[in-house]
C-alpha positions, 0 to 999 in steps of 0.5 A: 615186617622188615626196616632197613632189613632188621627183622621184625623182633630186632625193630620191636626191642628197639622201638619198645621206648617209642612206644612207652612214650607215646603211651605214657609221656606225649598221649600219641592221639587218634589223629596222629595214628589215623587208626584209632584211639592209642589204646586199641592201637597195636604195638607192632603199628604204633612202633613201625610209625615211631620207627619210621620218624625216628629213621627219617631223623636219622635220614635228612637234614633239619628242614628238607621239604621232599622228606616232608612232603614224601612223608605227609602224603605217604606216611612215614613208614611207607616213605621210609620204605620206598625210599631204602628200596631205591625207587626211581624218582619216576616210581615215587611220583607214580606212587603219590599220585595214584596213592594220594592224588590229592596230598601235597607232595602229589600236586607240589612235587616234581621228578627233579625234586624227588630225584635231588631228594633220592641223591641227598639222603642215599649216602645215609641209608643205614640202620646203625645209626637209626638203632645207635640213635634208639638204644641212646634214647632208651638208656637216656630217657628221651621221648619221641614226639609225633605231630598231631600227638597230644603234647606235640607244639601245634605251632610246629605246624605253621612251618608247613613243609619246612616242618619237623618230621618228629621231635626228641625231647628229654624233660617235661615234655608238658611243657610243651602245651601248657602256656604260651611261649615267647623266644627271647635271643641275641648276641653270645658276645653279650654285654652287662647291659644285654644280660641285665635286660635279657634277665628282667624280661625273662624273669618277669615273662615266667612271672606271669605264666609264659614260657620262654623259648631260646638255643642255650647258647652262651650269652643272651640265651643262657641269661634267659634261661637261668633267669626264667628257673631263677623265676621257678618257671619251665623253660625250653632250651632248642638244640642243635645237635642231639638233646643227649649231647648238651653244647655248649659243653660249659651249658652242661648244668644249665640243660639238665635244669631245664629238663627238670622243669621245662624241655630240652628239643631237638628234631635231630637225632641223639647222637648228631653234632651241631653245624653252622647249618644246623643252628641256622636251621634250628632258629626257625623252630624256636621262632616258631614255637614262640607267639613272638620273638625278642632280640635283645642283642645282636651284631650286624650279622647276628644269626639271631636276626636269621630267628627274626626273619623266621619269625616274620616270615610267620607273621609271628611279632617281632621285637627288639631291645634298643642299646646304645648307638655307639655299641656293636652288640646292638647294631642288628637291633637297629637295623630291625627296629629302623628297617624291619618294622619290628617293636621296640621293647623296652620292658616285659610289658611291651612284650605282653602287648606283643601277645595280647594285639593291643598298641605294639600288638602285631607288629614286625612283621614286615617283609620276611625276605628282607627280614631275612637278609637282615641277619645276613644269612644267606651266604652261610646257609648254603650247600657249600657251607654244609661241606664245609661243616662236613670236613674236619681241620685235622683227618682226611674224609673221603667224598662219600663220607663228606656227602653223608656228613653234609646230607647232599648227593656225592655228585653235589658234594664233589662238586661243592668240595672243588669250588671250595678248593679253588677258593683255598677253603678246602684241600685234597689229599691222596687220603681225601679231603679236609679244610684248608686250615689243617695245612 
């Protein structure tokens, strides 16, 4: 057997922590292997699954649905491989289609998908990182969930093709299954007020056996966190980068608590560094980990108003925390509550309602479109602001390494980096490019 060319012995030595894992930590079951129950699993198959989703972390960018659907109906390992070998977009359609006839990707996915799909993940075929990314699990401690194991979040699966394709984990990763979740967010410019809140509903959810979801950032997220250890409870932090890297770096302590009683999670793999991207992308898992979503603070353009739309467009509930009239920090709670049909949450017991179906139960869950747009993220969610997060302030990067960076095709990204120089975002040099900022 050979991944990205490595010889089967060199693949064994880096695949050994996936296979203790899924062993010992996440119970990979019958149904995530379809070959059986785990202990009459070989490890050479075992491992080569492991392998495989831990290559495609590597590979594609947090919520790609090519990859997800190549992968659904191939298996990871087959998809892996036709896809390093370079296959034509005409090839891979022939494949699922005779192979899988009646899998999603054989009746959703067309050529002009598949061959965007091959330009986007081109620039990242390697191995290094995907052995980087092992060897920093394995002297970590991390653990490698696939869906369908036993301690992987069935609720992931709501996401549909927008699924992630494994998840990394440090910490307990029991929690993960073990009582109902509910993502509590808002404003990193949080004020007293919002923290007060935040801390109460938090500490009074965990009181009553739920756990809480949030992204450990500064404000309102951090306030949740704390309050739900402070309450003896686990707690589950959602990262934007890679769980070995702890961001914010000032939130250092605070995710180590949190792996010691709850979940540290991200589908990016160690080693990968949040982008503006990556954290918009990010707020569709903790939506769809928790049964509902709390806003307890937001601006205008909140990106935690980007997790309420995630949550409404999956009929999950949604709720908002009320602040004064005359306060920014709560316009975007406003606007849900005025716009987007979501719950007013005023104490731990609306939220409780939210659960259970009973008054309240069920609600915000307007118009996902609109729910989206009402975080405003459309304009930074795009494929430019990707190339932008790929470029530095301060050393030239050439456009292969930017397209690399940004996880698109160098044709779009030479395209992206020109209309972003016309704008005065970005500038080039004879060494490459870098933001507009460093001159």
């Amino acid at each position: 057997m050979k991944v990205f060319g490595i010889e089967e012995r060199a693949v064994r030595s880096a695949i050994g922590f996936a296979v203790t894992a899924a062993r010992e930590t996440t119970g990979l079951s019958t149904t995530a292997m379809d070959v059986g129950p785990v202990d009459e699993v070989s490890e050479d198959v075992l491992g080569e699954r492991l392998f495989a989703l831990a290559a495609w972390s590597c590979l594609v960018e947090p919520g790609d649905s090519t990859a997800a659907m190549l992968v659904q109906s191939l298996g990871a390992e087959r998809a892996l491989e036709i896809v390093i070998a370079r296959r034509e977009a005409e090839q891979i359609l022939d494949e699922l289609r005779t192979a899988a006839p009646g899998s999603v990707g054989a009746t959703a996915l067309e050529l002009p998908a598949i061959a965007a799909g091959r330009a986007r993940w081109a620039p990242r075929i390697s191995e290094r990182p995907v052995m980087e990314a092992l060897a920093t699990a394995r002297r970590v401690g991390l653990s490698l969930l696939a869906p369908g194991a036993d301690l992987w979040p069935r609720q992931l699966d709501d996401l549909g093709v927008h699924a992630p394709l494994c998840m990394w984990a440090r910490g307990v990763t029991t929690t993960l299954t073990a009582a109902p979740m509910v993502a509590i967010v808002g404003a990193r410019a949080a004020t007293s007020y919002g923290e007060h809140v935040a801390m109460e509903l938090s500490a009074e959810l965990t009181g009553r056996g739920i756990v809480v979801v949030s992204g450990a950032a500064y404000g309102i997220d951090g306030v949740a966190h704390r309050a739900a250890l402070a309450a003896g409870g686990p707690t589950i932090a959602v990262l934007a980068g890679g769980v070995d890297r702890s961001y914010p770096a000032g939130h250092t302590d605070l995710l180590d608590r949190v792996a010691v009683n709850g979940a540290v999670l991200s589908e990016l793999a160690p080693g990968a560094a949040p982008t503006r991207w990556r954290f918009l992308q990010r707020n569709r898992v903790i939506a769809a980990l928790g049964e509902a979503t709390v806003v307890v603070e937001a601006g205008a353009r909140s990106g935690s108003l980007n997790t309420a739309g995630h949550a409404a467009t999956l009929g999950r509930a949604v709720g908002a925390v009320p602040g004064p009239v005359t306060s920014a920090a709560s316009a975007g709670c406003h606007r849900l509550l005025r716009e987007f049909d979501a719950q007013c949450v005023t104490s731990a017991h609306d939220v409780i309602e939210m659960l259970g179906g009973g008054p309240g139960g069920g609600g915000g869950r307007g118009d996902a479109a609109a729910a989206h747009g009402a975080g405003g993220s459309g304009s930074h969610t795009d494929d430019a602001t990707r190339v932008m997060d790929a470029l530095s302030a301060r050393s030239w990067r050439t456009p292969s390494d930017v397209a690399a960076r940004a996880g698109l095709s160098l044709a779009d990204t030479e395209g992206f980096l020109g209309m972003l120089a016309l704008e005065g975002r970005a500038v080039r040099g004879d060494a490459g490019w870098r933001t507009a900022r460093a001159t």
